[in-house]
C-alpha positions in Angstrom: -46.3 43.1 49.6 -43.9 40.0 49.5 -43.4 40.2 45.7 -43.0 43.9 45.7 -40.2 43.7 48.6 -38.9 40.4 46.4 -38.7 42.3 42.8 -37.1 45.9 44.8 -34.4 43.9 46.4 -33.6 41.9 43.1 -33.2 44.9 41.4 -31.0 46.3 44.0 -28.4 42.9 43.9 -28.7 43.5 40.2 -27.5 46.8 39.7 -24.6 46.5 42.7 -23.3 43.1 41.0 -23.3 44.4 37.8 -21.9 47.7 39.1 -19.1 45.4 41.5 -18.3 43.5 37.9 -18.4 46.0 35.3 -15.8 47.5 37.3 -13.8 44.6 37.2 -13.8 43.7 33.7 -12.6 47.3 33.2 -10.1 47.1 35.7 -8.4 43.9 34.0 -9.5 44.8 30.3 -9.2 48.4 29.6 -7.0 50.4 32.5 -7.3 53.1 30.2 -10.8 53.7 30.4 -10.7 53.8 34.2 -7.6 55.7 34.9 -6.6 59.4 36.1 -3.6 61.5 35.1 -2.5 62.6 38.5 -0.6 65.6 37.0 -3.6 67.2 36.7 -5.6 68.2 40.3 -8.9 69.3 38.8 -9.5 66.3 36.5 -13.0 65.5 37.0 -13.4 61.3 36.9 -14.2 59.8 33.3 -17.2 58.5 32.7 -17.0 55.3 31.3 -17.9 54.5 27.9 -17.5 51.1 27.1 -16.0 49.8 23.7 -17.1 46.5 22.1 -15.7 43.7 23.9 -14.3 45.8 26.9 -16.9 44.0 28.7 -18.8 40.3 28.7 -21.9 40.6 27.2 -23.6 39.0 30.3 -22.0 41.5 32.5 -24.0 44.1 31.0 -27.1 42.2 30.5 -27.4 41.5 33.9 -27.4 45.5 34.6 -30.2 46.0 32.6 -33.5 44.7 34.3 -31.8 46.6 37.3 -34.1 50.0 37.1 -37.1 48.0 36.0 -37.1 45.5 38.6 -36.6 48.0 40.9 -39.7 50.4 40.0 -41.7 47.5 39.1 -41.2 46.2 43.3 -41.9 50.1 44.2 -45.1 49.9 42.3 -46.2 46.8 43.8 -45.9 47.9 47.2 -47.4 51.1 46.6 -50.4 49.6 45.3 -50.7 46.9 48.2 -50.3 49.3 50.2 -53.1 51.3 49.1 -55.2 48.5 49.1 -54.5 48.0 52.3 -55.1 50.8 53.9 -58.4 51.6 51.4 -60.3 48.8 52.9 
């Protein structure tokens, strides 16, 4: 149960550091990519699409074991927990 609460909560911090500095990198490196024309009311917000070297490449490394990590912890306590209570 420890590893599965361990391995959910890493993949958590992962994906809000690497959602907290992705959005800094973009910030400082490409304004453009980020920005909204305020002229227009019913602009929906850009998604955005990042362009080689927008972004350090361990910046969006770190973003990707996110999702895993995080199933991989829900998994674990599922299954402990069904051990548990199967006994």
């Amino acid at each position: 149960m420890r590893w599965g609460i361990f391995l959910a909560a890493l993949g958590v911090a992962c994906y809000i550091v690497h959602a907290i500095l992705l959005n800094d990198f973009l910030r400082k490196n490409a304004p453009e990519v980020l920005a909204r024309d305020p002229g227009v009311p019913s602009q929906r917000p850009r998604q955005a699409y990042l362009v080689r070297g927008a972004t350090r490449r361990w910046v969006t490394l770190l973003g990707l074991p996110a999702l895993p990590l995080l199933l991989l912890g829900l998994v674990l306590i599922a299954i402990t927990f069904l051990v548990t209570v199967l006994r």
